[in-house]
N, C-alpha and C positions, 0 to 999 in steps of 0.2 A: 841825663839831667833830671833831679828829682823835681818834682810838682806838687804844690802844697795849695789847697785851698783853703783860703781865710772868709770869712764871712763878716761882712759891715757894712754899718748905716746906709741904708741906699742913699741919705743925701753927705754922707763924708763928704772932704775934700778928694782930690786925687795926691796921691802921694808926689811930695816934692822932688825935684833929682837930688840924687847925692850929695851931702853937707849944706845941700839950701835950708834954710831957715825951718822950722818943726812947723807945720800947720794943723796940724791935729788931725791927720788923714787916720791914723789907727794903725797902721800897716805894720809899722816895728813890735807893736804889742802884742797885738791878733798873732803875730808870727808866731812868736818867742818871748819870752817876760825877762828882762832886764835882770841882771846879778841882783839889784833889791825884789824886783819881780817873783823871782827864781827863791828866795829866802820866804816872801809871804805868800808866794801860790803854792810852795811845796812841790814844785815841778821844774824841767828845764826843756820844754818843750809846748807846742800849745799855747793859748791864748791867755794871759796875765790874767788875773782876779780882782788885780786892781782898777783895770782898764775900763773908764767911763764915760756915756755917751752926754753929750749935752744937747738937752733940744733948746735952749736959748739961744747957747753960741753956737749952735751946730757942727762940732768937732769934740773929737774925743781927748778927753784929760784922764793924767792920771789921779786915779782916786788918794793915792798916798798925799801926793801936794793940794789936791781941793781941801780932803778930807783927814791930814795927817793925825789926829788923834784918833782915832778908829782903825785906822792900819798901824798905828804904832802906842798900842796902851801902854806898853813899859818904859815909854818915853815920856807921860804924860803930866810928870815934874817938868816938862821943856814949856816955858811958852809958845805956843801952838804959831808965832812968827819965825821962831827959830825951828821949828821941827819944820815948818815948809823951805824954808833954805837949806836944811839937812837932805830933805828927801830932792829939790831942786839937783844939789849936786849931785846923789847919787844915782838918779838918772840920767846924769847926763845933759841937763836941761842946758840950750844956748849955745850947742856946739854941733846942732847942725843935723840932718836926716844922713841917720847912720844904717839906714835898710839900704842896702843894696842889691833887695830883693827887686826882677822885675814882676811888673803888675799891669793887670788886666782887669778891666769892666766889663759885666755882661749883665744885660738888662733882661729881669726876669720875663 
């Protein structure tokens, strides 16, 4: 069994189970970055580029839907409501925690 350490917010959520609802734990991101991930990190492995912490809401968003004109300048003829329902869908956004990674806390 391979072992991957990921490293987040000490006050993240805890990762939901499988298909329960996204809570911004980090977990899917920090892993691996998402096929739109994977296009703006230049990588398919490792922790997203886009992946963002919030200290307001205390859970991590991705930067493409906070911030979609800065991750998507050649889009930036789209009104920036339609460029966040573009990047919505192509994360995946509403269909649920798709890590099926297990996960572990260890207090530093």
């Amino acid at each position: 069994m391979r072992q991957t350490v990921i490293l987040l917010h000490p006050e993240a959520p805890a990762k939901p189970p499988f298909g329960q609802a996204c809570n911004g734990c980090g977990v899917c991101c920090a892993a691996e970055p998402c096929p739109l991930g994977m296009l703006l990190s230049r990588r398919r492995s490792g922790a997203c580029t886009a992946l963002q912490w919030s200290d307001v809401a205390a859970r991590y968003h991705c930067g493409v839907v906070a911030a979609p004109r800065r991750w998507l300048p050649a889009l930036r003829w789209l009104p920036e409501p339609v460029l966040r329902r573009l990047a919505l869908r192509w994360i995946g956004a509403g269909r649920g925690c798709d890590a099926s990674l297990v996960t572990e806390r260890r207090q530093a």
